[in-house]
Each structure stands twice: as structure tokens, then as C-alpha cells.
C-alpha positions in Angstrom: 0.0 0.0 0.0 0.9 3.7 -0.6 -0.2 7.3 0.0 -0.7 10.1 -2.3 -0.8 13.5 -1.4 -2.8 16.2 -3.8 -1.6 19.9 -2.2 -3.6 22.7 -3.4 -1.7 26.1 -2.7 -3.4 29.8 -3.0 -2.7 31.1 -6.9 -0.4 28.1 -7.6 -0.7 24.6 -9.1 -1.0 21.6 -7.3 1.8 19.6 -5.9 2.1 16.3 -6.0 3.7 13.8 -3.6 3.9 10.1 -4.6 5.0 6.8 -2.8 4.8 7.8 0.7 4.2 4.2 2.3 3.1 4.4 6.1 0.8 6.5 7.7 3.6 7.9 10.0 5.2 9.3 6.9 2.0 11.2 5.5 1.0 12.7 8.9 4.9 13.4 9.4 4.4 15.5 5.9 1.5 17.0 7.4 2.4 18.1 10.5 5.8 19.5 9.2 6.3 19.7 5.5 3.4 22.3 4.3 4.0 25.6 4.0 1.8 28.5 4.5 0.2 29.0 1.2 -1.6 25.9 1.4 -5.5 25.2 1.2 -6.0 22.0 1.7 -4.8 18.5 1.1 -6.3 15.6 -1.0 -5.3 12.2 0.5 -5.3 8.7 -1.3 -4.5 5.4 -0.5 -3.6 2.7 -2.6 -3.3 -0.9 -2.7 -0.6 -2.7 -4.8 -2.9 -3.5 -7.1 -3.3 0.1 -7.9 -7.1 0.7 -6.7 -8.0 3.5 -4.3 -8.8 2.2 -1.0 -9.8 5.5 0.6 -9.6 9.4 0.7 -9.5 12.0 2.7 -9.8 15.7 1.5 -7.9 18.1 4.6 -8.3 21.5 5.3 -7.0 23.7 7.4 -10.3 23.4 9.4 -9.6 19.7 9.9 -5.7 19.2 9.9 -5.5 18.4 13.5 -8.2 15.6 13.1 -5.9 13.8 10.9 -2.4 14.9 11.0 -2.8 13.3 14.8 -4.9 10.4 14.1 -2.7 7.2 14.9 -4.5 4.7 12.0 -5.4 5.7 8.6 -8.6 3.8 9.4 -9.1 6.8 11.9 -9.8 9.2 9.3 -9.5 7.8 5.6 -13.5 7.1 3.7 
């Protein structure tokens, strides 16, 4: 399994990051790696078979919620 990470930023195109593979590592991105022009944060989860096994759009209303959730279970649809 692997995370995605959509980053939509004010007046700017999206960023993509790829190939993150534990949840520790996407709410490590979360909690430190975003800078200040961001909106909000579209987050996938993949299997290895390459179909989506949840999502979870973040905003800054709801960051805490899941950049401190312990499971991806916790928060991911």
C-alpha cells in the first residue's frame, strides 16, 4: 500500500507527492512539510494493485483531526 498526497496552494498549481508508504510518513508531511500558502490536502490510499482504497480531502479546518490520528482507518472514507 501507498499514500498520495494532492496539495492545493493559494494562486499556484498543485503539488504532487507520490510513494509515501506508512501513515507515519503522511502525517509526518503533514504536521511539518506544508507551508503557509496551502488550502488544503487531498489524501489517497492505494493498494498494490493500484485501486484507491480511501480518501480524505484536509483543510485547514480539519488538519488536526488527521495529521494526529494514529490509523489511517481513523480518518481515511
Amino acid at each position: 500500500m501507498t499514500y498520495s498526497l494532492v496539495i492545493n496552494k493559494h494562486h499556484s498549481d498543485p503539488t504532487y507527492v507520490n510513494g509515501l508508504n506508512t501513515w507515519a510518513q503522511v502525517t509526518h508531511y503533514l504536521r511539518n512539510k506544508l507551508d503557509q500558502w496551502t488550502t488544503s490536502v487531498h489524501i489517497y490510499k492505494w493498494s498494490s494493485n493500484s485501486r484507491c482504497l480511501g480518501e480524505r480531502n484536509v483543510t485547514m479546518g480539519n488538519l488536526c483531526e488527521v495529521a494526529f490520528a494514529l490509523r489511517d482507518k481513523q480518518v481515511l472514507l
